[in-house]
N, C-alpha and C positions, 0 to 999 in steps of 0.2 A: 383607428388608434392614432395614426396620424396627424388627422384634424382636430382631436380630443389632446392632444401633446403638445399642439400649433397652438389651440386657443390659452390651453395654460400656463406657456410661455408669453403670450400676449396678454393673461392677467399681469404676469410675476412683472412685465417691462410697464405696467399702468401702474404698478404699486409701486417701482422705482422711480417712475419719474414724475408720481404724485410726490414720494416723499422727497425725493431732490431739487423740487421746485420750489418746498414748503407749500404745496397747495392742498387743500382736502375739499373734497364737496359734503362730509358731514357738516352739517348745520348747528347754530350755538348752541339747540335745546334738541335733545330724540326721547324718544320713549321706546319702550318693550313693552310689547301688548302679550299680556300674558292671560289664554282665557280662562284656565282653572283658579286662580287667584289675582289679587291687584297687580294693575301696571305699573310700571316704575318710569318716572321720569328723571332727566339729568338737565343742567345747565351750565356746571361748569367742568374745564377740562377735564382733571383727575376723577371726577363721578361720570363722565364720559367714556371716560377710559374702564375705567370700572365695571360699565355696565356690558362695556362690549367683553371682557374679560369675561362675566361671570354669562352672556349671551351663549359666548363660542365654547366654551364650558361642559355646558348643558348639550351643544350638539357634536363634542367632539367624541369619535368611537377610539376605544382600545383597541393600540396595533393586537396583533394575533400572537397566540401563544407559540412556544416551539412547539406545543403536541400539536395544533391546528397543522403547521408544517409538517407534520410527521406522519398525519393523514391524511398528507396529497403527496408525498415522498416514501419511501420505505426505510429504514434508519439507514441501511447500508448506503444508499445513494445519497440523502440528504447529507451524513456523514463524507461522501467524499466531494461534493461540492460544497461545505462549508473549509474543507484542507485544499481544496484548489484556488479559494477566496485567499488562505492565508499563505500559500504559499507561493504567489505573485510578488514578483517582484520589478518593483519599479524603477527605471532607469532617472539618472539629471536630465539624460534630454529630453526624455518625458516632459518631465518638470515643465524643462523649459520651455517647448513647443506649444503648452498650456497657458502657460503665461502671458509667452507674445502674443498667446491669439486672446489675451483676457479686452473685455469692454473697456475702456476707463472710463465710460458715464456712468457704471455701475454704482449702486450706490452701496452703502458699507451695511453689515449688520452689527448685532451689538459691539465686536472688537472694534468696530471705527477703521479699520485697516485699510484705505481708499486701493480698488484694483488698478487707479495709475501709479501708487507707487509699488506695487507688488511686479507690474507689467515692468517701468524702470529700471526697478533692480532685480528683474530675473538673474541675471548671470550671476549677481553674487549670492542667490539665495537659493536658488535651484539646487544644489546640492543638499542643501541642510535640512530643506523641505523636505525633500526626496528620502533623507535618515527617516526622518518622523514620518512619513509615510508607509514607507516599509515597515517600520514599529508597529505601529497601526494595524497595519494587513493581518502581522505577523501576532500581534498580541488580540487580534480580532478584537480589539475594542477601540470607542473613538473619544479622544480626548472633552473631556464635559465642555469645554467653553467652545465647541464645536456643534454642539446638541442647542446653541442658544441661539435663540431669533427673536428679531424684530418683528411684530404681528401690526399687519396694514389693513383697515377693512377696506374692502373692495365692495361696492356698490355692484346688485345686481340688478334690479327691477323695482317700480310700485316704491311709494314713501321713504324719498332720502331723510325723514326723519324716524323711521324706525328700523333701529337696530335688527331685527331681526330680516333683513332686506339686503344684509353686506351678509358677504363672506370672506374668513382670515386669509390673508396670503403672508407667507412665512421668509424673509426676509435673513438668511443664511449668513455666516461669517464668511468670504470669498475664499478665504484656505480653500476652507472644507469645499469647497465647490469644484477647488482647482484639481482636490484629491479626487474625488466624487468622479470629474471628468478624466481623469487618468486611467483609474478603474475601468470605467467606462470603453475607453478607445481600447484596452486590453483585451476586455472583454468579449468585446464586438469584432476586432479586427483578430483577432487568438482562436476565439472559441466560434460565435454563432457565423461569421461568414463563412469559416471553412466547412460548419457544417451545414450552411445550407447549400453553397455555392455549385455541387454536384447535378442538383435538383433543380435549381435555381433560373428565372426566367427571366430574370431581369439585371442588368448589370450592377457592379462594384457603384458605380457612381448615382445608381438608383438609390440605391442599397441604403450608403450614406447619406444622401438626401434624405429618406424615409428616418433613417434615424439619427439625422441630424438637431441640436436642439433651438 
């Protein structure tokens, strides 16, 4: 789980500093070789983009329903760990200990909101973050322009002109990241190290490295 969490942190930093360089290795023309019907070619940008839209499309699966969760949970459990999700509450210095530690070669998602100036003005924004964070928790839902991404293909193998040879990496507003890692460290340092750590063979500092991101 490790090395499968390592390498897809090592796509997400290829598709940022593909798109921060302005560089891409897609080629002027790809095709989609499609064998039940004709292929489609493209040549220019916006029928580029198009094709890989309507590529990633066709292989994207529906997240899972709440019944799917309700028959790996029992309702009474699933029920009290979706009120332990809402009933966290996040501190400013949370906030801010997230911030200092943000990238600032990170690149921006659709918001454009560069993570050097969020990291900057931590101090004055930590706080205000932190309201709408706890809102968040607390209303279990997350703000729509937060649900939006920038989609990078990522080159895997065989024919950089055919589309079907990338796959999507999803390109996040840096908020929602900062929120996302908050959760995160609450969770991890609140709930599962205390519960693993009786059992536990390997140290605190293992621990975090394993699930560091």
């Amino acid at each position: 789980m490790a090395k499968e969490h390592e390498h897809l942190k090592e796509e997400q930093d290829s598709a940022e500093n593909m798109s921060s360089t302005k560089q891409s290795s897609i080629p002027s023309e790809v095709i989609w070789t499609r064998y039940d019907v004709d292929s489609i070619k493209a040549d220019k940008p916006a029928d580029i983009a198009n094709l890989f839209d309507n590529y990633f499309y066709t292989v994207y699966k529906q997240p899972c329903s709440a019944s799917a969760y309700e028959e790996l949970l029992p309702s009474n459990q699933l029920n009290s760990h979706l009120q332990r999700i809402s009933q966290l509450h996040l501190s400013p210095g949370e906030v801010l200990d997230v911030l200092h530690h943000l990238d600032a070669s990170k690149v921006t998602g659709p918001d454009k909101i560069p993570a050097k100036l969020l990291k900057n003005c931590a101090p004055c924004i930590s706080n205000s973050l932190c309201a709408i964070f706890n809102k968040s928790l607390y209303l279990g839902k997350v703000p729509a322009a937060w649900k939006l991404a920038n989609i990078i293909p990522i080159p895997k193998s065989g024919l950089p002109g055919e589309v079907s040879n990338y796959r999507p990496i999803s390109l996040l507003p840096i908020v929602s990241k900062v929120m996302e890692r908050c959760v995160y460290n609450r969770l991890i340092e609140g709930y599962l190290w205390p519960a693993l750590q009786p059992t536990a063979w390997f140290s605190k500092r293992d621990f975090n490295h394993l699930t560091a991101s």
